[in-house]
N, C-alpha and C positions, 0 to 999 in steps of 0.2 A: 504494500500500500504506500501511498504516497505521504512525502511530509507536509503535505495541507492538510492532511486524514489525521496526523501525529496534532498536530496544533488544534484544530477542531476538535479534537478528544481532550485537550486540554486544557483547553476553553471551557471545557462540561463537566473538569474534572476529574475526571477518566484516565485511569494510567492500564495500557495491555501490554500481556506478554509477549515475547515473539512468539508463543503457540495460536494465544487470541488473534495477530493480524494473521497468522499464516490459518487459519480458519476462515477470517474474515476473506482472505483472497482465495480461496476455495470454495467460498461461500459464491462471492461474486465468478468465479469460473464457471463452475454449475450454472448457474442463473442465468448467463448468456445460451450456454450449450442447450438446457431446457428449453430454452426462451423461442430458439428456433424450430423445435417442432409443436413447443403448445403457446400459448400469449399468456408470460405470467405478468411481462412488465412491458411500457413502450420507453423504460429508461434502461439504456444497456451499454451506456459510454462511463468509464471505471470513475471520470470525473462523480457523473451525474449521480452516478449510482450509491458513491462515497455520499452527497452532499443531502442529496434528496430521498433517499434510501437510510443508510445504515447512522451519517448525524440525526437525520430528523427522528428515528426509531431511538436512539439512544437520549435525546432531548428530554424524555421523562425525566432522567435523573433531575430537570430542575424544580418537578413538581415533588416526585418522590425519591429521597434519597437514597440509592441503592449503592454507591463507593464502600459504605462501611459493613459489606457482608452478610446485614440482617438478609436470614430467610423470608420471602415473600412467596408469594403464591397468585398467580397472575394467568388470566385468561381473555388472549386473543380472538377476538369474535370477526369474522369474515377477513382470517388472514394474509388469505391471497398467496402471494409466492414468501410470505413469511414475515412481514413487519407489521410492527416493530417487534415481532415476539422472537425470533431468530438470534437478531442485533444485542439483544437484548438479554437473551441464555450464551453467548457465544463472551459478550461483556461482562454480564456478571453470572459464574455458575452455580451460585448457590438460588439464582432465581429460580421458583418451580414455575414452566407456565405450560397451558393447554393452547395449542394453536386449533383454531377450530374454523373451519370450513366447508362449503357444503359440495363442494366438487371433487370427484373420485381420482381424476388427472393431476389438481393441485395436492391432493392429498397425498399422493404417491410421490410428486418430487419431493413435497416436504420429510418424508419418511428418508429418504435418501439424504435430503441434506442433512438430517438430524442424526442419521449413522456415520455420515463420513466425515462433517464438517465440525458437530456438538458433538460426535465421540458419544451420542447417545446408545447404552446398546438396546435399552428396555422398552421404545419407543414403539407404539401400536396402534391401532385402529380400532376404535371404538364406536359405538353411536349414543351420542347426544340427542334428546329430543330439544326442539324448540318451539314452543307456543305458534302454529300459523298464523292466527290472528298478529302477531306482532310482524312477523314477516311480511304478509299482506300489503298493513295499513304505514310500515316502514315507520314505525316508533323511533324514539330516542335509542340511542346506546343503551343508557342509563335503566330505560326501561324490558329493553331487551339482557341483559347483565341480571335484573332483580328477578325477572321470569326465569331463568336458564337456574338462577341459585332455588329459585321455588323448585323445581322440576326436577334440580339433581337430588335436595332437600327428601324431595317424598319416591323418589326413588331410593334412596338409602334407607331409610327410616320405614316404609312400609311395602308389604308384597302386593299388596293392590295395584291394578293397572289403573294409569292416571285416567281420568275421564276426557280431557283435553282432545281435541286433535291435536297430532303430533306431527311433522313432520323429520324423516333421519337427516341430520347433521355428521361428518366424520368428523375427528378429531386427533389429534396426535397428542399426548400427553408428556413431556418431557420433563424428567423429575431433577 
């Protein structure tokens, strides 16, 4: 990676290892190489990709602080070819997050980038349901985030099938 990528990282506070960029630039080789048989991104110039991909994903650090190691737990809702949640397990690895997406093609890169790039080896495929109606009428985040916790909520806690229509979501879970 380049030293604008070094200074923008350090601008946000952020210090990586040579393991994390040499991640980071395997992260972005894949992404290109995917990119030409399926559309994950229309940014694929290493500049654009640094600025507006992997800073703008790691930016949360200004809302939440993640440099000093605390375990969080963190879930990507329609992560596409993986931001910010990727940037973000590859920068800080004690971050746990679920990248969740409802496409089988995006699912499958992300599985791969998450074995070869995150060194994930336990990484799977799940299904998530998601409330339709939220889907439909294209809610908030916020309120799609409080449905997903209601739904995994009474999935855990009880054997009854929810009454909701449901729609399957896959997801990749990276711990």
């Amino acid at each position: 990676m380049s030293k604008k990528f070094e200074q923008q990282l350090a601008e946000l506070g952020i210090t990586l290892t040579q393991t994390q960029f040499n991640q980071f630039d395997k992260y972005y080789e894949m992404l290109v190489e995917w990119n030409k048989v399926m559309n994950l991104t229309g940014i694929t110039e290493l500049e654009e990709v640094v600025s507006k991909h992997f800073i703008d994903s790691l930016a949360l650090v200004k809302a939440v602080p993640l440099q000093d190691g605390r375990k969080i737990s963190a879930i990507d809702v329609g992560t596409g070819a993986g931001f910010p949640g990727l940037p973000l397990k590859i920068a800080f690895p004690n971050l746990k997050i679920t990248l969740l997406d409802s496409l089988n093609k995006r699912i499958k890169f992300l599985n791969e980038v998450a074995k070869i790039v995150a060194k994930v080896e336990n990484s799977m495929e799940r299904e998530v349901y998601v409330d339709k109606i939220s889907l439909e009428y294209k809610v908030s985040k916020d309120a799609i985030y409080a449905e997903i916790n209601k739904l995994l909520y009474a999935n855990s806690r009880t054997e009854q099938k929810l009454e909701k229509k449901v729609v399957p979501v896959k997801n990749i879970s990276i711990q």
